[in-house]
C-alpha positions in Angstrom: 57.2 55.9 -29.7 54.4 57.7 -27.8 51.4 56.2 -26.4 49.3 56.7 -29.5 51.6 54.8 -31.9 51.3 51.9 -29.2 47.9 51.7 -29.1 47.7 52.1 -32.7 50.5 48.9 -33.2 48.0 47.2 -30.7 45.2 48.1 -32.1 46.7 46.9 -35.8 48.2 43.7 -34.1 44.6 42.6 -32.7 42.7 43.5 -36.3 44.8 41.5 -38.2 45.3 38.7 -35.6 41.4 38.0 -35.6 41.1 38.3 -39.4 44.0 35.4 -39.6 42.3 33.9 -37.4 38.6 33.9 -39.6 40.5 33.1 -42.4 42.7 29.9 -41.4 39.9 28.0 -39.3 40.6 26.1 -36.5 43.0 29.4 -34.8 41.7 31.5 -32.1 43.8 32.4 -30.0 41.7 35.1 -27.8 42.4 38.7 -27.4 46.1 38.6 -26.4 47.0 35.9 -28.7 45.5 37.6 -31.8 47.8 40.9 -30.6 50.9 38.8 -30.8 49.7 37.1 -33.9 49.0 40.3 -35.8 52.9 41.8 -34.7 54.4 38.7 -35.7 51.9 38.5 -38.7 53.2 42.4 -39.2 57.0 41.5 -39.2 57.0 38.5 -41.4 54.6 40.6 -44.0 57.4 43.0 -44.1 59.9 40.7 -44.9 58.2 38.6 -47.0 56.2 41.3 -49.1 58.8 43.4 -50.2 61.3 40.4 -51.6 58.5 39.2 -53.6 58.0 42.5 -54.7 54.3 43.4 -53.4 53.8 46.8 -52.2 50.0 47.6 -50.6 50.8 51.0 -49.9 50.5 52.9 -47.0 47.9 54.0 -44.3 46.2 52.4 -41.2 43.9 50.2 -43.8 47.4 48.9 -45.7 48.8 48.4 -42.3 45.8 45.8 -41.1 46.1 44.1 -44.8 49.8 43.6 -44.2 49.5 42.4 -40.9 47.0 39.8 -41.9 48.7 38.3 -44.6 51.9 38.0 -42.3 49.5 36.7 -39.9 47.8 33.7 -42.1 51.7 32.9 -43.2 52.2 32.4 -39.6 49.2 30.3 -38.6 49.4 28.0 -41.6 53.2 27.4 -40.5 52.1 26.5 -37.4 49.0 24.0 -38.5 51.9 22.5 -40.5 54.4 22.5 -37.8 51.3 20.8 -35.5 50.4 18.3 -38.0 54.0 16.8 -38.6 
């Protein structure tokens, strides 16, 4: 992976962590939270997406849509996991 495909995973990560973070209210996690949300966010979309059968496509702009719905899955586990 070269240093322009890290920047972009960053870059993707932080996008999608502060959209999850508009959309479930109550989350921010600053800069270097949102990063690890929007990976995390990234890696449960991919598993979760394609065993329900949703495919968004591809591109940068699919990427940050993944990412964020990954993302929202994982805040809303963990306002339930905080709430219990």
């Amino acid at each position: 992976m070269g240093v322009e495909s890290l920047l972009v995973f960053i870059l993707i990560g932080a996008i999608a962590g502060w959209l999850a973070g508009q959309l479930v209210k109550g989350y921010g996690f600053g800069l270097l939270g949102n990063i690890v949300v929007g990976i995390v966010g990234a890696f449960i979309a991919g598993l979760l997406l394609p065993a329900i059968g949703i495919n968004i496509g591809s591109g940068i702009i699919a990427a940050i849509i993944n990412a964020t719905i990954g993302a929202v899955v994982l805040l809303v586990l963990i306002r339930l996991i905080k709430q219990a």
